[in-house]
C-alpha atoms as a printed R data frame, in Angstrom:
    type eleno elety resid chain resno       x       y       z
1   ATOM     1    CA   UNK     A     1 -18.381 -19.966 -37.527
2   ATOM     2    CA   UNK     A     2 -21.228 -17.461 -38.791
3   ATOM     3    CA   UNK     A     3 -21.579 -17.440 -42.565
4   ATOM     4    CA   UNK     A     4 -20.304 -13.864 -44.097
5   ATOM     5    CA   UNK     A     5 -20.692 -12.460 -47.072
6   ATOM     6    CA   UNK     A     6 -16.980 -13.439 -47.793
7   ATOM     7    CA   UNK     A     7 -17.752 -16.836 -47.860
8   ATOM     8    CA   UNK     A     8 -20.683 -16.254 -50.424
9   ATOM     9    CA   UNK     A     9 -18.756 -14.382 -52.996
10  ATOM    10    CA   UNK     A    10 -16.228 -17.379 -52.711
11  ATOM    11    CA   UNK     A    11 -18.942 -20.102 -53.623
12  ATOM    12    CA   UNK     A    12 -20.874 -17.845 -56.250
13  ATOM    13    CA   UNK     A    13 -17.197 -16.994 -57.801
14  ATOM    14    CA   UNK     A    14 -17.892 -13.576 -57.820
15  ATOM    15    CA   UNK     A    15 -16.664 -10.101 -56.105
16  ATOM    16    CA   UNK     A    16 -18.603  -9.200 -52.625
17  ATOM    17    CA   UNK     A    17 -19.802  -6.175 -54.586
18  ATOM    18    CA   UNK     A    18 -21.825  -8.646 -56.264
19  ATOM    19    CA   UNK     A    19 -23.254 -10.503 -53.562
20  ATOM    20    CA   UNK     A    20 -24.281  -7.015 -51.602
21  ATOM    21    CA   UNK     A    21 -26.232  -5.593 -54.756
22  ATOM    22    CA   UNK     A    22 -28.046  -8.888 -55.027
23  ATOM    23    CA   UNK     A    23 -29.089  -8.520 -51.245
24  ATOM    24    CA   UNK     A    24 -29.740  -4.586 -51.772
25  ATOM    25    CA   UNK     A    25 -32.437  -5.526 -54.889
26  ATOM    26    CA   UNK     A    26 -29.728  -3.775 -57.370
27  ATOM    27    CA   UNK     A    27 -31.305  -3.355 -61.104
28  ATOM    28    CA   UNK     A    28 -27.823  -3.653 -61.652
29  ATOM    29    CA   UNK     A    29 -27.435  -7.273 -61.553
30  ATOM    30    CA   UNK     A    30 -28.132  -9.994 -64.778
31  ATOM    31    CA   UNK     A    31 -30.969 -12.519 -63.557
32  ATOM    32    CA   UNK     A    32 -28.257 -14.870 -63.859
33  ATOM    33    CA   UNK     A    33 -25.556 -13.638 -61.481
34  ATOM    34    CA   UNK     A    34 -28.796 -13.088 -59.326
35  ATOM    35    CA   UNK     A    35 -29.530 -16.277 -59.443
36  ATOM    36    CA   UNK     A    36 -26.451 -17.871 -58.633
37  ATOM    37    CA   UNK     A    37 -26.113 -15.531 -55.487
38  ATOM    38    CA   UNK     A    38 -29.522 -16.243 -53.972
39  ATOM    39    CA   UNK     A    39 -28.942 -19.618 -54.470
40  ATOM    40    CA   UNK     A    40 -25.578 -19.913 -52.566
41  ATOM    41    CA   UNK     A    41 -27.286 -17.445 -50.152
42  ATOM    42    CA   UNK     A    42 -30.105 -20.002 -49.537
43  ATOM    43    CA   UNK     A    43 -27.656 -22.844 -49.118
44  ATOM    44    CA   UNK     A    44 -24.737 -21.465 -46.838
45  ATOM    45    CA   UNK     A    45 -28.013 -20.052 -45.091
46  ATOM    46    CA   UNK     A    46 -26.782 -16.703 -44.675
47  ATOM    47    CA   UNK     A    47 -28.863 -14.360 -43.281
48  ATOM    48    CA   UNK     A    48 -27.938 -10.324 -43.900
49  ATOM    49    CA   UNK     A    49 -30.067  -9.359 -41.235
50  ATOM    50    CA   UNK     A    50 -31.045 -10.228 -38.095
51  ATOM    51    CA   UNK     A    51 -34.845  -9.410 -38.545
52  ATOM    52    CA   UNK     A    52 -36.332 -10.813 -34.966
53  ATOM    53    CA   UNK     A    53 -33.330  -9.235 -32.699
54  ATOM    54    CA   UNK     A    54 -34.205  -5.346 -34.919
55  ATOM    55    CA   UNK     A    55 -37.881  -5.618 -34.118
56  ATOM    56    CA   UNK     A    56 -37.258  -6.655 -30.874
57  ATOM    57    CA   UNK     A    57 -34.535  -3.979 -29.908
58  ATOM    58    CA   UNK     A    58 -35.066  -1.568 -32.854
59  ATOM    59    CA   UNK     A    59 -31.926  -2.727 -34.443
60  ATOM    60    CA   UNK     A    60 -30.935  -4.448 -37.099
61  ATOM    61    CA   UNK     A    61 -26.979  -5.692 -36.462
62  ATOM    62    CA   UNK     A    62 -26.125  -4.081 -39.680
63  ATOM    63    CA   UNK     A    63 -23.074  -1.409 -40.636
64  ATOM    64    CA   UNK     A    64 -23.294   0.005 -44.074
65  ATOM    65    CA   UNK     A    65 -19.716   0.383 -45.510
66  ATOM    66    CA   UNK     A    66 -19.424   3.518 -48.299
67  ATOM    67    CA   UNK     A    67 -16.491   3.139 -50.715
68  ATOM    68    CA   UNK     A    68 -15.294   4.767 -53.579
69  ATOM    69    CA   UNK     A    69 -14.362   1.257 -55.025
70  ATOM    70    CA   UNK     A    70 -15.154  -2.708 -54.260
71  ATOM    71    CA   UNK     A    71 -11.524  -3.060 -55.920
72  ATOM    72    CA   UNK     A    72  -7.846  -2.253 -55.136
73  ATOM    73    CA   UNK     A    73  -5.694  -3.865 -52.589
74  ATOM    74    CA   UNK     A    74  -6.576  -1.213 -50.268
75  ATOM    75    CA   UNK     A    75 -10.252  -1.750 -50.371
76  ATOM    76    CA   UNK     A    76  -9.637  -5.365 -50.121
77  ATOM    77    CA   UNK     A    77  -7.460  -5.292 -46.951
78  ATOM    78    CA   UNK     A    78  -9.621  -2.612 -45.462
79  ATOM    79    CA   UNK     A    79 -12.854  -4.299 -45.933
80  ATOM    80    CA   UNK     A    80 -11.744  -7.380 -44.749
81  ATOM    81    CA   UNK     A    81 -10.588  -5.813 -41.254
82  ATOM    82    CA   UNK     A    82 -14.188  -4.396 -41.109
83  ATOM    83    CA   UNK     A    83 -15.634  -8.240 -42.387
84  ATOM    84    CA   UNK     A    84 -13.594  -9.902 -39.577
85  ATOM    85    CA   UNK     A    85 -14.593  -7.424 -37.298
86  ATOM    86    CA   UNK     A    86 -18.081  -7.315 -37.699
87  ATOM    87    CA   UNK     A    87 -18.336 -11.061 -38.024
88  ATOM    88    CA   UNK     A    88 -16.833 -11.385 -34.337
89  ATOM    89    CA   UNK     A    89 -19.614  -8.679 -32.788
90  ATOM    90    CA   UNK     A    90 -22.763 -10.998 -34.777
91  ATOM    91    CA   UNK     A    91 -22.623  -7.746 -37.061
92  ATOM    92    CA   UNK     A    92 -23.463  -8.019 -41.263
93  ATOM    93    CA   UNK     A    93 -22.199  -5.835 -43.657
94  ATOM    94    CA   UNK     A    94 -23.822  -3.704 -46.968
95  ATOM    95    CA   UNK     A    95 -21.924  -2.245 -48.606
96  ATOM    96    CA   UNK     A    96 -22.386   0.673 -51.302
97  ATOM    97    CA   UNK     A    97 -19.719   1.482 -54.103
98  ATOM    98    CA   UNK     A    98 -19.734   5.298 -55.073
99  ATOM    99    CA   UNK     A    99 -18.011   6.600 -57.502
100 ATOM   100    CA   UNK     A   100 -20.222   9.902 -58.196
101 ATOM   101    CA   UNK     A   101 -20.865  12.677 -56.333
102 ATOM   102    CA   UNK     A   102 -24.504  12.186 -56.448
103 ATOM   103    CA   UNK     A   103 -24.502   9.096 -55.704
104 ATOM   104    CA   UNK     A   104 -22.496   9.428 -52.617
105 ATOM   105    CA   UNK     A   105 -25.250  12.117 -51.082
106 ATOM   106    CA   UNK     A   106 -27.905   9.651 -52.710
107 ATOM   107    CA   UNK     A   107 -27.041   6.809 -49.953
108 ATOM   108    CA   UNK     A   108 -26.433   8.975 -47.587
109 ATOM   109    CA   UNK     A   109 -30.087  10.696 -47.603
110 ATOM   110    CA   UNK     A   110 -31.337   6.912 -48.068
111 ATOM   111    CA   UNK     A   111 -29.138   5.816 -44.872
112 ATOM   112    CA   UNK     A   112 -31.016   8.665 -42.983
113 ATOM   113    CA   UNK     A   113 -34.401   8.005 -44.384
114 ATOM   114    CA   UNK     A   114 -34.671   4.376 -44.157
115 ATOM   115    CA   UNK     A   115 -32.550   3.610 -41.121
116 ATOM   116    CA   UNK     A   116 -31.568   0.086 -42.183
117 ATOM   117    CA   UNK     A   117 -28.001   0.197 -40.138
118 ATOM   118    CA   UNK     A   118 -26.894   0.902 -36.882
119 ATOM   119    CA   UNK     A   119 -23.728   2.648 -38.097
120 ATOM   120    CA   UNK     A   120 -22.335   3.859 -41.177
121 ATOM   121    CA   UNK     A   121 -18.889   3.728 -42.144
122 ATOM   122    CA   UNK     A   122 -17.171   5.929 -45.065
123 ATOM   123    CA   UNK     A   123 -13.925   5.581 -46.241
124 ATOM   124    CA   UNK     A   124 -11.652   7.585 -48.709
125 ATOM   125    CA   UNK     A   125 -14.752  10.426 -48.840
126 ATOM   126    CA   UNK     A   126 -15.841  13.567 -47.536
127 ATOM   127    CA   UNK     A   127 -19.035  14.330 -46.052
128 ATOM   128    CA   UNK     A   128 -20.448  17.925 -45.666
129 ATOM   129    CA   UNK     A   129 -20.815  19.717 -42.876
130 ATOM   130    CA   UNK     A   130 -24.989  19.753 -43.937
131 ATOM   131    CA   UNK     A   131 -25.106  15.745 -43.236
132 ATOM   132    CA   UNK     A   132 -22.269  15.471 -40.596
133 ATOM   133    CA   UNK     A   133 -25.032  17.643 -38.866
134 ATOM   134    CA   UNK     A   134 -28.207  15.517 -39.967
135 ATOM   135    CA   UNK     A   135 -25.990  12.183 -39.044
136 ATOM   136    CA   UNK     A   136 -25.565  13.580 -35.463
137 ATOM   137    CA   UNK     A   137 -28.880  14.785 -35.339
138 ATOM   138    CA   UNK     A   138 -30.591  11.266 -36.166
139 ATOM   139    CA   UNK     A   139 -27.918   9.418 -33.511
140 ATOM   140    CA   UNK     A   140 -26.931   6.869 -35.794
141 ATOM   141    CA   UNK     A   141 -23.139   6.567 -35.684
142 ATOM   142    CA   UNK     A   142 -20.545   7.625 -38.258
143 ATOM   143    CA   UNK     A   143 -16.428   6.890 -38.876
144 ATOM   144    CA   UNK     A   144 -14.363   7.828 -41.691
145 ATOM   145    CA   UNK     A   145 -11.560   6.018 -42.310
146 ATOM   146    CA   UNK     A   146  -8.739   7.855 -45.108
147 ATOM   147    CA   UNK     A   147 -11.272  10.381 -44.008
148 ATOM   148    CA   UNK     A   148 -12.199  13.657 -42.129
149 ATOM   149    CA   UNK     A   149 -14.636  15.642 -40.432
150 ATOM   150    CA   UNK     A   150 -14.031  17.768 -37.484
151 ATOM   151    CA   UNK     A   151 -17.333  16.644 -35.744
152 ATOM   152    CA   UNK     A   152 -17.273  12.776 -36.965
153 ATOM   153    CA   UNK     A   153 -15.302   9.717 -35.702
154 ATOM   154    CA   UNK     A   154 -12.528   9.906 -37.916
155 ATOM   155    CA   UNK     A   155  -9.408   7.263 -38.873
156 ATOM   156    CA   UNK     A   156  -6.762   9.187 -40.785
157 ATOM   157    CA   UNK     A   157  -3.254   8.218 -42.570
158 ATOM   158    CA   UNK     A   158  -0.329  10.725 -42.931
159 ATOM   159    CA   UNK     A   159  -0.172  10.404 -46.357
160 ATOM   160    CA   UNK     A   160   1.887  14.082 -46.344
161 ATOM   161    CA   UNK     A   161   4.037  12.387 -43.931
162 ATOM   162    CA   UNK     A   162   4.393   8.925 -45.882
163 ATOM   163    CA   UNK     A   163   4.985  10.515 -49.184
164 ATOM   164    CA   UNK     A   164   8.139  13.214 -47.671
165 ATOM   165    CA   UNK     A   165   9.460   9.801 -45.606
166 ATOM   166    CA   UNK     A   166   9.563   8.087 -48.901
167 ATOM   167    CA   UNK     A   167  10.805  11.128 -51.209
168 ATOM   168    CA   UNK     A   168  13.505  11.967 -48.642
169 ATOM   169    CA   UNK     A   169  14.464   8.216 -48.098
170 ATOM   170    CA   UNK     A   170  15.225   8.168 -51.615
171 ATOM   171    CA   UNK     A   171  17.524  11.843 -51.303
172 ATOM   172    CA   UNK     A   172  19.775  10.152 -48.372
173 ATOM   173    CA   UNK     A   173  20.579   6.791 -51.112
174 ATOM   174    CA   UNK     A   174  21.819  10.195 -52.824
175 ATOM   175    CA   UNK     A   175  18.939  10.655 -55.999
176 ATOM   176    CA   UNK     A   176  18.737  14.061 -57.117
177 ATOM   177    CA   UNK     A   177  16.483  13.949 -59.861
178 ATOM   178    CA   UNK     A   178  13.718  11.981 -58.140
179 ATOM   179    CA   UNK     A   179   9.854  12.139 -60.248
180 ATOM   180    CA   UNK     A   180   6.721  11.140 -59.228
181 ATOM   181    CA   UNK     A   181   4.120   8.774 -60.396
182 ATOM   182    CA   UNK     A   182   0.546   9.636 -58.853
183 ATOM   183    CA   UNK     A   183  -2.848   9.004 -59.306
184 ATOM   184    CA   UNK     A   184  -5.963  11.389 -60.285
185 ATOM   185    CA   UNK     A   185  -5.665  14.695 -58.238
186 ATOM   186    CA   UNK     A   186  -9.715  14.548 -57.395
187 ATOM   187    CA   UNK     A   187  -8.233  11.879 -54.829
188 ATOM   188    CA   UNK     A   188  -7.429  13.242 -51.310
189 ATOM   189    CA   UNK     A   189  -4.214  11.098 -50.600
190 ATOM   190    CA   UNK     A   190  -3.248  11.523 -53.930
191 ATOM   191    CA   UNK     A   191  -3.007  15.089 -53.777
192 ATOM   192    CA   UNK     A   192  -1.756  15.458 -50.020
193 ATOM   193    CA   UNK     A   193   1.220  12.758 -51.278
194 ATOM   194    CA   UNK     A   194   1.908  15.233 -53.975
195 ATOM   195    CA   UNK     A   195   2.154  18.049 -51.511
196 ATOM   196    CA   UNK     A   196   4.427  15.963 -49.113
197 ATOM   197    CA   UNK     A   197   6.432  14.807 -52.384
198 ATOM   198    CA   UNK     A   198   7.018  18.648 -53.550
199 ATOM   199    CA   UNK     A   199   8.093  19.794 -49.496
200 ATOM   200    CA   UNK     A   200  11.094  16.436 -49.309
201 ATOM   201    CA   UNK     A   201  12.416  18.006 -52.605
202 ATOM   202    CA   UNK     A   202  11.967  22.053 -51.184
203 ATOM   203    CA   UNK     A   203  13.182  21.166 -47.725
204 ATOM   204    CA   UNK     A   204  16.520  19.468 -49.371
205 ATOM   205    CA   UNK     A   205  16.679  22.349 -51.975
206 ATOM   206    CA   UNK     A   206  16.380  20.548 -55.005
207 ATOM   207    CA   UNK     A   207  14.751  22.423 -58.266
208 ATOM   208    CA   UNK     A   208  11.274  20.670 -59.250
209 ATOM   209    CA   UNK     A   209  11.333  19.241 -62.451
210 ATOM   210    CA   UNK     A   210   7.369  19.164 -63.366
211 ATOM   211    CA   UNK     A   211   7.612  17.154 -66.481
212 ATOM   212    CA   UNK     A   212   8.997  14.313 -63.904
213 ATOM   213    CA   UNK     A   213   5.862  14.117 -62.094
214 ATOM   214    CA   UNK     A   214   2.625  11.857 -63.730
215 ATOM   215    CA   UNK     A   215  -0.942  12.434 -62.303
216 ATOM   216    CA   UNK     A   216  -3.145  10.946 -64.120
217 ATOM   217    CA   UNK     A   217  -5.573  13.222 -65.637
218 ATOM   218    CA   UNK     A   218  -9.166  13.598 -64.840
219 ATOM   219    CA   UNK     A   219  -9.946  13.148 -69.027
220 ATOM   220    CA   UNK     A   220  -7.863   9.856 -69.225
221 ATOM   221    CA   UNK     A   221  -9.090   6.814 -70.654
222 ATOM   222    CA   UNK     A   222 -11.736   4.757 -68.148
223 ATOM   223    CA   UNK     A   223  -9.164   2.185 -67.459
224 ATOM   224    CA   UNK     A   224  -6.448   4.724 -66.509
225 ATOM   225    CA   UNK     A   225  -8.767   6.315 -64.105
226 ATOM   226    CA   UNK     A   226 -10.124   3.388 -62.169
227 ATOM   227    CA   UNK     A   227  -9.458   3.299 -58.826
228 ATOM   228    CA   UNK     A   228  -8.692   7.252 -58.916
229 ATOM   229    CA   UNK     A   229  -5.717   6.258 -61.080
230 ATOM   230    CA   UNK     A   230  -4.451   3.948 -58.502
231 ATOM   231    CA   UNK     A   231  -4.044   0.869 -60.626
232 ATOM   232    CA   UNK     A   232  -1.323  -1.135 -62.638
233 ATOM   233    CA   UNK     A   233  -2.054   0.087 -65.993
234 ATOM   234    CA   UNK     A   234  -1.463   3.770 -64.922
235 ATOM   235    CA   UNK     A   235   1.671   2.688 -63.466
236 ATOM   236    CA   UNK     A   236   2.730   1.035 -66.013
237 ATOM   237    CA   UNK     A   237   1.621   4.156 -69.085
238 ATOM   238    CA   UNK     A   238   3.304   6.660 -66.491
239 ATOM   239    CA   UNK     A   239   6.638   5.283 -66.146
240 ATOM   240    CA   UNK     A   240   6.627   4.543 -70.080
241 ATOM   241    CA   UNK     A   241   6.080   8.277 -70.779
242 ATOM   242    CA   UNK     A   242   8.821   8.735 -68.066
243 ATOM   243    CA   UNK     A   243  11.692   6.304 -69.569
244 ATOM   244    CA   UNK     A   244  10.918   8.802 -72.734
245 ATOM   245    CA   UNK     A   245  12.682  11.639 -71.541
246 ATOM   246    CA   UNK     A   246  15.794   9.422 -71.752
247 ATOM   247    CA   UNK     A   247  18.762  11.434 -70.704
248 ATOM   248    CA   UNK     A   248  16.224  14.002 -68.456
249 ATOM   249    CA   UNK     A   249  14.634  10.542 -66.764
250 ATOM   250    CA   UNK     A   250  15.226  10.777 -62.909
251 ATOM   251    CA   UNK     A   251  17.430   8.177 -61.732
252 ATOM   252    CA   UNK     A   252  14.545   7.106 -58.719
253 ATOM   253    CA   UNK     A   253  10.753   7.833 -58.431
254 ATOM   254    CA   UNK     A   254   8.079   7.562 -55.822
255 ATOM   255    CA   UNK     A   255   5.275   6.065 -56.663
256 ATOM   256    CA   UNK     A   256   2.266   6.839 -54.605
257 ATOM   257    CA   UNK     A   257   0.503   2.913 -54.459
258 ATOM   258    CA   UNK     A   258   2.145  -0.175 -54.917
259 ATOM   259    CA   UNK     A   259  -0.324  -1.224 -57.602
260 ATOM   260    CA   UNK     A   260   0.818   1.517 -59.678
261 ATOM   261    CA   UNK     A   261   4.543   0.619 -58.514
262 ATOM   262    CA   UNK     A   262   3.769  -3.473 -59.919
263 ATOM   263    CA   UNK     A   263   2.884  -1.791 -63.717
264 ATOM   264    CA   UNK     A   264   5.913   0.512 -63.146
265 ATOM   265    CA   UNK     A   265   8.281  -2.076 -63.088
266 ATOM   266    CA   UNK     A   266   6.982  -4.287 -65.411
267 ATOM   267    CA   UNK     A   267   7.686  -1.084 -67.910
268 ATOM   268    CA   UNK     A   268  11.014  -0.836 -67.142
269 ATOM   269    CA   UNK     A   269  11.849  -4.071 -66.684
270 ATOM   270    CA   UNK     A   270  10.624  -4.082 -70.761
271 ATOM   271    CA   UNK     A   271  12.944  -1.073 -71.602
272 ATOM   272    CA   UNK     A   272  15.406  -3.446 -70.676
273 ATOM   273    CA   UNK     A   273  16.782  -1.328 -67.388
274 ATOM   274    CA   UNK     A   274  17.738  -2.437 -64.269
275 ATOM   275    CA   UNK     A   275  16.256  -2.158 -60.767
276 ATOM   276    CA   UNK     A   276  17.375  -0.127 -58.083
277 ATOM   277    CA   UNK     A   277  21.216   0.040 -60.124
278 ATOM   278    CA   UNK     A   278  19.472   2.492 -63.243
279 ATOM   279    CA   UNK     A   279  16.332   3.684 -61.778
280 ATOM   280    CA   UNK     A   280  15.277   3.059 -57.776
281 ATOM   281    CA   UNK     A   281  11.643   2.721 -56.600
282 ATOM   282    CA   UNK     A   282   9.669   3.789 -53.516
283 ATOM   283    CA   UNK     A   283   6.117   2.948 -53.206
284 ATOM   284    CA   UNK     A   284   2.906   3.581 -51.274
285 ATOM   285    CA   UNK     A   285   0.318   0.724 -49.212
286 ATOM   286    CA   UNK     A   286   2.224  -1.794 -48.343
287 ATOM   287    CA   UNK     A   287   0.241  -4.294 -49.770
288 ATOM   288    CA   UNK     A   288   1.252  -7.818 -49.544
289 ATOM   289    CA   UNK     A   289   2.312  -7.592 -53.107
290 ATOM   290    CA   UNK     A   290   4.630  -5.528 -52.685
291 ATOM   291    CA   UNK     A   291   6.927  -8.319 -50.528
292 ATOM   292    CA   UNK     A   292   7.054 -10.293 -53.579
293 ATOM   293    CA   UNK     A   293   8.150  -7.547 -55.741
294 ATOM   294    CA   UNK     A   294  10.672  -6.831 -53.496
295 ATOM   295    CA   UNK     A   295   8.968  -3.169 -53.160
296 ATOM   296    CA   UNK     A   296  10.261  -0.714 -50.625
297 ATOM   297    CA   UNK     A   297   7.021   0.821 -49.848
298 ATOM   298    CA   UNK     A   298   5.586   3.036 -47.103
299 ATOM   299    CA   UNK     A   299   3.208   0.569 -45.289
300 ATOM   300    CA   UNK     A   300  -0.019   1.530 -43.786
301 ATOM   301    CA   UNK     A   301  -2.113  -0.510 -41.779
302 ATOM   302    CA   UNK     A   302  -5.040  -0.882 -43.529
303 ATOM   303    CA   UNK     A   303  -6.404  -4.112 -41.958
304 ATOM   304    CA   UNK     A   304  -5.917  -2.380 -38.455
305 ATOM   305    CA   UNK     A   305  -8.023   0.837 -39.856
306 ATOM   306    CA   UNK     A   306 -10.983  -1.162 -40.749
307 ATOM   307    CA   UNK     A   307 -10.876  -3.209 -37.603
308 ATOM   308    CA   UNK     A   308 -10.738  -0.362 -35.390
309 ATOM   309    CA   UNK     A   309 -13.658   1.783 -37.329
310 ATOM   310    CA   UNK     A   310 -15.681  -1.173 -36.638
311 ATOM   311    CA   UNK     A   311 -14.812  -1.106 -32.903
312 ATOM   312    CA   UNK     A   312 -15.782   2.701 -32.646
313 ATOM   313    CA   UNK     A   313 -19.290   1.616 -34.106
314 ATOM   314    CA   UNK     A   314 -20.423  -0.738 -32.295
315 ATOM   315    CA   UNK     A   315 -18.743   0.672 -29.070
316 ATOM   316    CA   UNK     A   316 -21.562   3.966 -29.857
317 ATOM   317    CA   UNK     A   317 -24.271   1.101 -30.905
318 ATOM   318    CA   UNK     A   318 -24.423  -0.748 -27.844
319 ATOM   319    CA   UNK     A   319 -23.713   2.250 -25.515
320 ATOM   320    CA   UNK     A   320 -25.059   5.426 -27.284
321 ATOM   321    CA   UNK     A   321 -23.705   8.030 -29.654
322 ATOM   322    CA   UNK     A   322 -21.937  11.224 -27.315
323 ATOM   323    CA   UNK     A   323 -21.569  13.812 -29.660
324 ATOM   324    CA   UNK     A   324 -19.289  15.362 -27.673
325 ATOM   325    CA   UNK     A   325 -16.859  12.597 -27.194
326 ATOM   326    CA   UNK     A   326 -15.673  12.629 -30.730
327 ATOM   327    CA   UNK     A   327 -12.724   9.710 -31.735
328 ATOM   328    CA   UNK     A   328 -10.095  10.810 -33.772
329 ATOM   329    CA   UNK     A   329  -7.514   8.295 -34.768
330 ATOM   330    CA   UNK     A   330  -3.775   9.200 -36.610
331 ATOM   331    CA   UNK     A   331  -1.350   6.637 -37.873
332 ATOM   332    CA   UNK     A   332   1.877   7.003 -39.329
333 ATOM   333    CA   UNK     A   333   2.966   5.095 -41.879
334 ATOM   334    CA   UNK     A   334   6.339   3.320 -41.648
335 ATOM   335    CA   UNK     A   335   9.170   3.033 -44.482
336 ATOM   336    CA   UNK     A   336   9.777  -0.652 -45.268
337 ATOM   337    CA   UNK     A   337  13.280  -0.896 -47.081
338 ATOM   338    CA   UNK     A   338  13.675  -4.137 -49.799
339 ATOM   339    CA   UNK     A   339  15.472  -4.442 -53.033
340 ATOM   340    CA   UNK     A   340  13.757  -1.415 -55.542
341 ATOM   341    CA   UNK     A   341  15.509   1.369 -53.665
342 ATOM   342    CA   UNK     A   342  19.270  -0.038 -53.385
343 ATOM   343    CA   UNK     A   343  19.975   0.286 -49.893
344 ATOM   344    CA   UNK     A   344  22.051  -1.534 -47.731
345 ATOM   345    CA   UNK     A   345  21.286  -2.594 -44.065
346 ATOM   346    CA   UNK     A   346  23.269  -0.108 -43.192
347 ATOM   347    CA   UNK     A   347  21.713   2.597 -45.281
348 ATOM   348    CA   UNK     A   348  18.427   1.752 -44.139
349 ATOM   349    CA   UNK     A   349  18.925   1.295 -40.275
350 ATOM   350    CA   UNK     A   350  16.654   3.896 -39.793
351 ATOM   351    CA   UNK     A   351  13.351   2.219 -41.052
């Protein structure tokens, strides 16, 4: 089996974030941790790129990988669909965290400049129409996954779709007063889930109750903001501020990431209340967390998304970029019924 970058960040004992600034020269990086990586590098003999078959062919068997975040479960089980992927077609991986703006048009003009990778992939971002246009131009291949662009190889969730499932799953157990617990609104799928949130509650004519719905704002604290707000410490602050209303509490809430869902319930649970019998949860991934927690969840397949932007690359690679035969991928996430909601097997026959 070929050495990955995986199985460095294992030995070194830290995050493949780490690992992929060592290998990009980050000034980022203690001489320690830098160290320790190049080390391990040297003795798994891992190799990020395949030097003699880039001269030879004018490639160099490497994807870069843009994400907003190295953490989160749904980095994690993206990246390692693209890892496994990429490992099977003799492929290595760099990746780039962005979390700026800037920064995100930075690597992309470097990307285009330097031509280091035979593909890029981008998840969970936009790209203008200005480099959608240069990307094309310069042939090298481009998917967004969570992502889109009219004229780019895109993978896309229905998060409007997942989040009215969930909200209207949760008006058939017969909730009323159902709130919200979401993450920062400069998030794409966070604000489409709020969208498909507010039409379950319009479509079923019930009154919005804003000061049932928690986004986190974009002045929080750092930690309440990682992640875009999807993270178990916003959960958990939200659902506080929500138990506060006391009598005006709803009696269920979606919660738009499991994550978030995990602090959630480790606040009520706290206030003493019990799950689904005073207060019923729906949350959003899917994660594999979420079967321990006994989470009903909308699951999406984020493993499968990474694996097939992978395929879409390397299919252009090795047989050239068509501009005009552009992929475009939707999938549909599906309503997985356990304990938080309170649903019987009959109730929820219609998974």
């Amino acid at each position: 089996m070929r050495v990955t970058i995986y199985d460095v960040a294992k030995q070194a004992g830290v995050g493949i974030g780490t690992v992929s600034r060592v290998i990009n020269n980050s000034p980022h990086i203690s001489p320690k941790t830098r160290d320790k990586v190049l080390k391990v590098i040297k003795q798994l003999k891992y190799q990020p790129y395949v030097m003699a078959q880039g001269l030879a062919r004018k490639k160099t068997n490497t994807i870069a990988c843009i994400v907003p975040y190295f953490t989160g479960y749904f980095y994690f089980e993206l990246l390692n669909g693209v890892q496994q992927a990429l490992s099977r077609n003799g492929y290595d991986l760099i990746l780039y965290s962005v979390d700026l703006f800037e920064k995100k048009e930075d690597i992309l003009k470097r990307t285009l400049r330097e031509r280091r990778v035979d593909g890029v992939l981008v998840s969970s971002m936009t790209i203008s129409d200005n480099y959608a246009a240069k990307f094309i131009h310069s042939k090298i291949p481009v998917a967004l996954v969570d992502g889109f662009h009219q004229l780019l190889d895109s993978i896309t969730i229905e998060n409007h779709e997942g989040a009215y499932l969930a909200t209207s799953h949760l008006l058939k157990l017969g909730h009323i007063k159902i709130g919200m617990i979401n993450g920062c609104l400069n998030s794409v799928p966070a604000k489409i889930r709020l969208q498909g949130y507010k039409q379950a509650l319009i479509d079923n004519n019930i009154t919005l109750d804003e000061q049932c719905i928690f986004n986190v704002e974009p002045n929080a604290e750092p930690a309440l903001r990682n992640n875009d707000g999807f993270n178990k410490l916003a959960g958990y602050i939200a659902m506080k501020k929500m138990l506060a209303l006391r009598k005006n509490r709803p009696t269920a809430v979606f919660i738009s990431s499991d994550i978030k869902a995990a602090g959630a319930i480790k606040a009520i649970q706290e206030h003493g209340l019990k799950i689904p019998d005073q207060i019923a949860i729906v949350g959003f991934d899917g994660i594999e967390l979420s079967e321990y927690l006994g989470l009903t969840t909308m699951k999406q397949p984020m493993f499968k998304m990474g694996d097939l932007a992978v395929k879409i690359l390397i299919n252009k690679i090795q047989n050239g970029v068509n501009n005009e035969k552009v992929f475009k991928q939707l999938f549909h996430p599906q309503l997985v019924v356990r304990e938080t909601c309170g649903a019987s097997l009959v109730q929820a026959d219609y998974r």
